[in-house]
C-alpha positions as CSV (number, residue, x, y, z in Angstrom):
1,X,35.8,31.0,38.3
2,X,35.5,31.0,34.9
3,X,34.5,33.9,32.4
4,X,34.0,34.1,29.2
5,X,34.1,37.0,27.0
6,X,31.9,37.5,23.4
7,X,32.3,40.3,21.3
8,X,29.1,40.9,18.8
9,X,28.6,43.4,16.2
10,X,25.8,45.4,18.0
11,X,22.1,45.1,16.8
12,X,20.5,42.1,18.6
13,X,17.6,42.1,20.8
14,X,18.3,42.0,24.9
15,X,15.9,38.5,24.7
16,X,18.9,37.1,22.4
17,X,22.1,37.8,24.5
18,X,20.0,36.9,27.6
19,X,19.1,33.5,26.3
20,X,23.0,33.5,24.8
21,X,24.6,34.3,27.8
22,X,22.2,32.0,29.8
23,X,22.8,28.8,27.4
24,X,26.7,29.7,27.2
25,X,26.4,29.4,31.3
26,X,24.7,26.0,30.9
27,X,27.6,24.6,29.0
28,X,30.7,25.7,30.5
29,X,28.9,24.4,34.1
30,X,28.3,20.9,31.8
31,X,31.7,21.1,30.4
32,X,33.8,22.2,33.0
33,X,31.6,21.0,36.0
34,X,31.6,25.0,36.9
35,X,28.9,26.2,39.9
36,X,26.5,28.1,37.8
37,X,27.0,30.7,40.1
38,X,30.8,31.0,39.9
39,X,30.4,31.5,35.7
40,X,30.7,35.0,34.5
41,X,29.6,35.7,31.0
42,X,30.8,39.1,29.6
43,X,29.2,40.2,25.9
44,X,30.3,43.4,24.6
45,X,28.3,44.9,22.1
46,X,31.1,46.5,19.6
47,X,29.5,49.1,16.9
48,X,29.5,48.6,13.3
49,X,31.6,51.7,12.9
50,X,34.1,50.1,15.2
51,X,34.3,46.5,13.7
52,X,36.7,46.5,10.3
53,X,36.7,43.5,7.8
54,X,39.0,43.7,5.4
55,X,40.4,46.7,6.3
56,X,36.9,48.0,6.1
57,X,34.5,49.1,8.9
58,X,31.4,47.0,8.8
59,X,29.1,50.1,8.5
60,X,30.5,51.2,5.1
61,X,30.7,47.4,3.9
62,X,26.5,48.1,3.0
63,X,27.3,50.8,0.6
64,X,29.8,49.0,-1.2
65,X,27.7,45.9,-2.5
């Protein structure tokens, strides 16, 4: 069974990650010859406060520029 895990910085609409996590399905079946049903696609939603670049969380990285 496989699963697949994507992080994103939080902010997109539900229609994205549902077409996202239903085209990431479609090609790990097409890839690995998975059953569509036995694919689990896990997307975490991580905040900007929570997410550093640099050594800088990406909230703060707006107020810098």
């Amino acid at each position: 069974m496989p699963i697949i895990h994507i992080q994103l910085l939080e902010g997109r609409p539900k229609e994205k990650i549902s077409s996202l996590i239903a085209k990431v399905t479609d090609t790990v079946s097409e890839e690995l010859g998975a059953k569509r049903e036995t694919i689990r696609v896990l997307v975490t939603e991580v905040p900007k406060t929570h997410w550093g670049i640099g050594g800088v969380p990406v909230s703060e990285m707006a107020d810098r520029k």
